[in-house]
Every structure is written in C-alpha cells, then in structure tokens.
N, C-alpha and C positions, 0 to 999 in steps of 0.2 A: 494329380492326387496329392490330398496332404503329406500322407505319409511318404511317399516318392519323394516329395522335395524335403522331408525332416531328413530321409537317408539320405538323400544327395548333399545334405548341408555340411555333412560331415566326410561322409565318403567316398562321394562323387558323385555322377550321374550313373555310370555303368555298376557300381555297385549297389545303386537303390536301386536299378531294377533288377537286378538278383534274387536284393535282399525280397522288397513286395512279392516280386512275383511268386517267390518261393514260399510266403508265409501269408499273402492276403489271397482270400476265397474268391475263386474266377466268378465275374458276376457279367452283365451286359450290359452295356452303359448306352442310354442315348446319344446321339451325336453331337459334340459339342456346334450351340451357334456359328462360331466362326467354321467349322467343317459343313455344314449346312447352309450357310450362303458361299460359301465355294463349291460344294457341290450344285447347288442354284444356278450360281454363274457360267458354270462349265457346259458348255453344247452338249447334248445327248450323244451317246455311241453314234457313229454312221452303220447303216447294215451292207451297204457296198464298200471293195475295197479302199482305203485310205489314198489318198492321195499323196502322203508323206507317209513312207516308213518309221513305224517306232524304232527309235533306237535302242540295241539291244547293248544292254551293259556288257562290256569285255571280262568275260572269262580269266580267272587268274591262272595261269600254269603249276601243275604240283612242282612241288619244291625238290622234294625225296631229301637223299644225304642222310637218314635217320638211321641209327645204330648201325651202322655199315661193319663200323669193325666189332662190334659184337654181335651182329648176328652173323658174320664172316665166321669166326670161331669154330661156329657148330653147323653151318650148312652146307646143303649138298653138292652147292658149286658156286666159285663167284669167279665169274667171267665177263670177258668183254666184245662188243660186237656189233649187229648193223640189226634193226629191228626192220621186218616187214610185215604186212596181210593182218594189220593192224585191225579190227571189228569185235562187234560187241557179242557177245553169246547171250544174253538177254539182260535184263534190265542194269543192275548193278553191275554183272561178268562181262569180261573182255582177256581178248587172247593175240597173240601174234607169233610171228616167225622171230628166230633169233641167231641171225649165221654167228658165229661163236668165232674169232680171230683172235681172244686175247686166254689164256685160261690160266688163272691166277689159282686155285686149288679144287679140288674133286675130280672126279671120275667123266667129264665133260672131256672131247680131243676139239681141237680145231680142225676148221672145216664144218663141224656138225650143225647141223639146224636143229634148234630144239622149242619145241612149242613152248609160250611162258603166259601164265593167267595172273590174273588179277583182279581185282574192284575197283571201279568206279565208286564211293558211293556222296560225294559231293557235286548238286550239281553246278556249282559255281564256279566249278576247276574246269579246267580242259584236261581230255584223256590225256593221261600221263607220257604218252611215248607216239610218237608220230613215223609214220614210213620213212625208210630210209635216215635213220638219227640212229648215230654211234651212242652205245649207254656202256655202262657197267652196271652189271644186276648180282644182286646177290639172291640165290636160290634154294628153296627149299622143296622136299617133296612136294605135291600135289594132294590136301586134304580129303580124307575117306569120309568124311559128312555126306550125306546123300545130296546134299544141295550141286558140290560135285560131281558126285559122280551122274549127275541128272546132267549138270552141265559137260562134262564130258565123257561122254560112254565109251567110246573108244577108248581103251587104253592101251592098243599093242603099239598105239606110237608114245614117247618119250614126251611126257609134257611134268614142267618145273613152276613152284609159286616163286612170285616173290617174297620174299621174306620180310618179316618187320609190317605186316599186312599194304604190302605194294609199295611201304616207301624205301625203302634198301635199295637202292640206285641212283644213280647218277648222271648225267648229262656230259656227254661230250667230256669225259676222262683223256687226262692227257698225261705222256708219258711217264714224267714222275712222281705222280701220285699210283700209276699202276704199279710201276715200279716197286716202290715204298712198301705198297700193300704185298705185292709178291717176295717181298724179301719179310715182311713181318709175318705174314701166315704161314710161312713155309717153316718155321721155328716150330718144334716141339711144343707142349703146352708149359714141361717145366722152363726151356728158355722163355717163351712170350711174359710171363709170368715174374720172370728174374732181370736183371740187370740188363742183358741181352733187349728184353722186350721193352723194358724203359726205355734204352738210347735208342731204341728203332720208334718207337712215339714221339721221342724230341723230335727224330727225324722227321717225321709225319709234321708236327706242327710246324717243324719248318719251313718246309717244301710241298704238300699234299695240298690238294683244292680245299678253299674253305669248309665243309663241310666236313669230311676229313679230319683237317687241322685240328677244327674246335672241338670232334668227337674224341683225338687221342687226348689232347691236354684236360678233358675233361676223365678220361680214365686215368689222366694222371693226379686229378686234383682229388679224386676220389677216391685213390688207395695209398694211401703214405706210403704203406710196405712199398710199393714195388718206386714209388716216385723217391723213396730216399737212398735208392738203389744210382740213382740215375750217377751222382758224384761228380768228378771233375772229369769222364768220360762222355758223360750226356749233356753238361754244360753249356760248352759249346752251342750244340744246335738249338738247346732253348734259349740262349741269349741272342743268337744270330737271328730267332722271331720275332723277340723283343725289340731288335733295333732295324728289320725292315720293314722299311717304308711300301712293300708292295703287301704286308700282310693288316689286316684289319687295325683299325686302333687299341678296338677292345678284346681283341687276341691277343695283340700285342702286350696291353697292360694284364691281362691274366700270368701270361707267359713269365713278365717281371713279378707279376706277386711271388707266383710259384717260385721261381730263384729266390728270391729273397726268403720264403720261411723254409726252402730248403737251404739256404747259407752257401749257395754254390758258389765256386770259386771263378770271379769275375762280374760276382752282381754287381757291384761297387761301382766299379766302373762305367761299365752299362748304362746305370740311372745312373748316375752324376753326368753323363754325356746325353741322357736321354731329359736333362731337365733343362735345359738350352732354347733360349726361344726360338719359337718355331716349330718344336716338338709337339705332336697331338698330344702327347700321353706324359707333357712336363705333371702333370698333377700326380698319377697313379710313379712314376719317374720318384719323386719325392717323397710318398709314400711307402714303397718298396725302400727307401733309404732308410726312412724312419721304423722298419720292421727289422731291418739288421743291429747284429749285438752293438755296434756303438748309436745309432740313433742319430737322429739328426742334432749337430752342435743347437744348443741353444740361440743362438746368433742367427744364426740360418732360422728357425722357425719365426725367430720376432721377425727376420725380413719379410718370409711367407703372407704376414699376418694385412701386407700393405701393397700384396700382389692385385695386377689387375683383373689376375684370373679368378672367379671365384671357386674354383678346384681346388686350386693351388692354396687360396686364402684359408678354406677349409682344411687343408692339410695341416696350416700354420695352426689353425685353432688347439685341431688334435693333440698338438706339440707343443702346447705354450706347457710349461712348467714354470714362472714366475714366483714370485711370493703371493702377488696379486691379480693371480690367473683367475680366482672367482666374479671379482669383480669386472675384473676386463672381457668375460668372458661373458658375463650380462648383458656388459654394455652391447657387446658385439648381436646376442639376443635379440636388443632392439632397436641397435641403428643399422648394423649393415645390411645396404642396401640388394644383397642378394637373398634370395630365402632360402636356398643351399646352405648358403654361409650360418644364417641364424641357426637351421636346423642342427648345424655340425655342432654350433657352440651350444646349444640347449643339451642335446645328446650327449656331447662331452661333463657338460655340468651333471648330468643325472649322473654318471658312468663313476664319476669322484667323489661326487658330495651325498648322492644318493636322494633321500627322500628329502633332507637336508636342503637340497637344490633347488626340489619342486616350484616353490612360488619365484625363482630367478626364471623359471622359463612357462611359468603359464598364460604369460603371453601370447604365447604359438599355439595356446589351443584356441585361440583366435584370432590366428593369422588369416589374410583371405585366399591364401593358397591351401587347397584341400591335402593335399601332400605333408606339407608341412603338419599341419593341424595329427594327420594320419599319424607321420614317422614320430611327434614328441609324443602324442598318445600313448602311444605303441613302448617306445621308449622311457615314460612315466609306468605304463603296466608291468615291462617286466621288470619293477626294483620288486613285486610280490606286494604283501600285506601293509607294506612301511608305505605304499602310497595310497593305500587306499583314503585316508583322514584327507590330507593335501587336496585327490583329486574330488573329494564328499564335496570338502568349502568350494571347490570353482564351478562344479555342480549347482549348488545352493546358491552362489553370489556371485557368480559369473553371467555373461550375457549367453543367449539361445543358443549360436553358434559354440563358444567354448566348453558349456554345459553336455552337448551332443560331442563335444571332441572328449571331453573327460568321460563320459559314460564309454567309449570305444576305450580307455585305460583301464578305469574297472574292469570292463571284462577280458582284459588280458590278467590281470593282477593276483589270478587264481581263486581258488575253489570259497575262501573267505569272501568274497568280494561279492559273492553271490547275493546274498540275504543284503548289502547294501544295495545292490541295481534291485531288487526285488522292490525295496521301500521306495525309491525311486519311481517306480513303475507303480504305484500305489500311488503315492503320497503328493507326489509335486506337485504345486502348483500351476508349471506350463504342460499343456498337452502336448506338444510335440517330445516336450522331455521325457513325460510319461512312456509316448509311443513307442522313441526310440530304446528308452529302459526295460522297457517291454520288450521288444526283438534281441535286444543283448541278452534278457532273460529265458528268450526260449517261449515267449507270447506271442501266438497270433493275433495281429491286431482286430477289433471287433467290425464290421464290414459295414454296422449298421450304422456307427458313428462317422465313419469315414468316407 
C-alpha cells in the first residue's frame, strides 16, 4: 500500500503498520498476482495424513520477574517451592500444587501445599510453570469475579493468584536473591521506604537474579527521595554492580549513571577504571564522568572524539566545548562514518544552538537510517515553535524522504504547529507528503484514492 510505505519511509516498517492499520478503513483486497501464482504452484491440501509432519513453531517460555518486589509489598504471601498437578481448568485457567519450603512473608508455613491459579492467555507461550520446577511466587488472594468462582467452587481448600496477573515469579530462585528478598520485606514499611530500604535495593542490584536486580535499581531510579538516601552506606553495593563483570552491561551502566547523579562517594573511580579497554560499558563509563561536578577535562573529550568506539566518539561529541565546537560539530553531521555518532552531534547542536542549528543538521532528515531521521526529527520538534519555519523550508525544498522526517517534527513542536501540517495536508504538491501530513494531523487517509 502507498500509504504503508509513505509511513515506513520515515518511521519504519512496524510503525506504518500501526499507523495504517489504525487509521485506514478495513476493506478486502484481491489477491495480489504474485500470491496467486504461488498459490497456483502449490499442490492442493492432501485429504490423507501427511507424510511429513508440519513443523510446529517452538513455543516461547513466559518470562515472569514482573513487579516482584512491588507486588511483594502488598501480597498475601511470597514463597518459595516445588510446583505439581500442573492442568488447565478450562480454556485460559490453569491451577497446580505448590509444596511451599521457602516462606519469605505472609501467613503461608512450610511444609503446606497450596493450590495457585493463573491464565494462560497467550497462545505462543508455553504454560508458565512445569511439574516438579522450584519457583518463587508471589501471591495474592484468589479473585471473587464469577469467572472464578465458576472456576473454582470449592473453596474450603486454600487456593492463591498469582499476582501481577501470573507474572510475579520466577524460575529456579537461588539463595541469595531469596535471601535479599527476605531481609528487604521483612523491614517495616517506614524502614523499606528510608535509608534502610535504599541500601537493601543496592543490595538487590548487586547480588539478586536479573530480574530482581533491574526491578530494584529501577525503584531506585524512580524516587530520588529514597535513592539520595542511599549515601556513602549504599555506595558501596551499587558500585560493586557497576564493576561486575557477572551482571548485565546495561545494568551495569544504569547502576554507574545512578552514582554518578547521585555524586556517590567512589563514582570516580569506578568509571575511570571502568573506561579501560576492554570494558563493555567504557562508553556509559565516560559518561557517568562527564555528569560528575568536574566533568570530563577538556583534553580527554578531544581524545574521545577520535575513539574507535562509536559510544565513546558520541560521548566526546557531547563534550566538546571548543570555540569551534559548531563547526566541528557539522562536520561530524556529515562525515562520520557511524550514525550513532552523526545523531549525537545533530542532537548536541539542537541542545545549544537551538533553532539556530537546524539547517547544520537537516541532513539527517535524510539520512538512510530511519532512526536517525526519527531521533533528529524528534530532537528538531522539541525546541517548540522556534522550529517550526526551519522545519516548513525542508518540507517545501527537501527531497520525499526528509520532507516525511520534517513533518514527524512538526508534530512534536506543539499545539502552533498544527495549522502548518494542516496546510501541508492541503496544499503540497507530493501526495505522500500530503498523506503523511494528514495522519500527523489526525486525517484518515481517503480509501478510495489509496
């Protein structure tokens, strides 16, 4: 479809069909020629069995790890233990056994078997939990909806949801992530809450199952209060995840952001050791330096600017403060050879020069990586109404592709910008430009033209 490929010219393929399917009217298409000589080509169904099994696509396994320690907080039990008599109660419902050997909080003992339900309702997942597999479940009452209680009428036995609608668990829990958890819940709500509960989350991101990990550093990235509590007592264990090599990269580098706009004592260190070759996370490493009160020496970022890494190079970009960081900061625009890199120095020039900058980087609204084109769009729209002129001209005298990356600025650029994509959607002389100013306007496109 035209329109499918005007959206995907700018914003990918999975975004145009978002965008269409959400705004153009379901209609029934004949089958294209080339589907029709392949359905041609292809032998009739057999009515006897096959002689060759279809291959059945492999099932992904649920994931779970979802809100654990927040829906830990408030539920009725999170324990650990041996699943059995795994089956379904009907189509989406399913139940099993659960001997109970670990009991991190609530009114659960060990020893006890407790009925635990759930849904199924994907069916490209495999059931969540197999016989005999150790989990950690985090539990909630059992909902009074009639759909339950259809499904389980009996209730003078003990039966628990999972919480977090069945993803509040975890696989094969090992001791010091139970651990962790049983000393964090067991706190008070005003300790979890305070100082206390901060350094028990480093702890978590240090040491706890992935899942885990990125769920505390993410309560921690999420409430200053309790994260600038953490001090030169919680230090420590968020730096010690920063520098091991057994935890994720990108936990890793979150873990160094976080010290670093908390000013903990030892960031320093850390990233200057963590920016050594050979380090995954030398780029976020140098970044975390460049957020501390001295910043990175000027010296060190011209070096940055000539690294092989194109992280790192973008970090230098970040960083150049020269006399003639504008210009070199162009150039970088349109030679270097990574589009990370152009991106960073386009972004950087908007961030300082402002509307000012615009025609140093509308290049990249016609770069052939859709990314790129995306993030300077994007980064053009929010300087507000001061881009709108800038982005009108590359619209107007820009080639299809850039023209479609400038209309995706407009309409970030605010509520002014409206009545220009509106003329746009009017007026232009390319129809795809039309189209797409029309869906940035809040236009279905017309079904009969298309």
């Amino acid at each position: 479809m035209r329109i499918a490929a005007t959206v995907a010219t700018v914003l990918g393929t999975a975004a145009a069909v978002a965008v269409v399917t959400s705004c153009e009217p379901e209609r029934r298409e004949a089958p294209s020629p080339v589907a029709s000589r392949t359905a041609a080509a292809s032998p009739a169904p057999s009515v006897g069995p096959s002689p060759v099994a279809a291959v059945e696509r492999p099932r992904r396994p649920a994931i779970g790890g979802v809100t654990i320690l927040a829906s830990a907080a408030r539920a009725q039990a999170v324990v650990a233990g041996v699943v059995s008599g795994v089956q379904s109660v009907d189509v989406h419902g399913w139940r099993a056994d659960l001997r109970v050997d670990t009991v991190l909080t609530g009114d659960a003992k060990l020893g006890d078997t407790v009925t635990i339900a759930w849904e199924e309702l994907s069916p490209s997942r495999k059931v969540r939990f197999q016989d005999e597999e150790r989990v950690l479940l985090v539990l909630d009452p059992l909902p009074t909806q009639s759909l339950w209680r259809k499904r389980f009428p009996d209730r003078t036995r003990r039966i628990l949801m999972v919480a977090a609608a069945g993803e509040a668990f975890m696989t094969r829990p090992d001791g010091a992530t139970l651990a962790g958890l049983e000393h964090y819940l067991a706190m008070t709500p005003s300790a979890r809450t305070g100082a206390p509960g901060a350094r028990r989350l480093a702890e978590l991101v240090r040491g706890a199952q992935p899942a885990i990990a990125r769920e505390a550093l993410t309560l921690l990235e999420n409430d200053s209060a309790r994260a600038d509590l953490l001090g030169a007592d919680g230090a420590p264990a968020l730096l010690a995840a920063a520098r091991s090599a057994d935890r994720d990269p990108a936990l890793r580098a979150d873990a160094l952001a976080l010290a670093a706009r908390l000013r903990l004592p030892g960031t320093r260190e850390t990233a200057l050791a963590l920016t050594e070759p050979g380090s995954p996370i030398r780029a976020d490493a140098y970044r975390a330096l460049a957020a501390l009160p001295d910043g990175l020496p000027p010296d060190v970022a011209e070096g940055l600017l000539t690294d092989a890494d194109p992280g790192v190079r973008a970090v230098g970009v970040e960083n150049l403060r020269s006399d003639d960081a504008r210009a070199r900061l162009a150039a970088m625009v349109r030679d270097d050879p990574a589009p990370t890199v152009r991106l960073a120095a386009g972004r950087t020039i908007l961030t300082r020069f402002r509307a000012a900058g615009v025609p140093d980087v509308t290049g990249l609204l016609d770069h052939p990586d859709a990314s790129v084109r995306t993030g300077i769009a994007e980064a053009a729209g929010a300087l507000g109404p001061e881009a709108i002129k800038p982005l009108l001209a590359v619209v107007n005298e820009g080639s299809e592709r850039a023209a479609l990356a400038a209309i995706l600025g407009l309409s970030q650029a605010g509520p002014k910008a409206a009545v220009t994509i509106e003329t746009i959607a009017d007026t232009h002389p390319n129809e795809n430009v039309r189209v797409f100013a029309g869906l940035a306007f809040g236009k279905a496109p017309d079904a009969h033209k298309h």
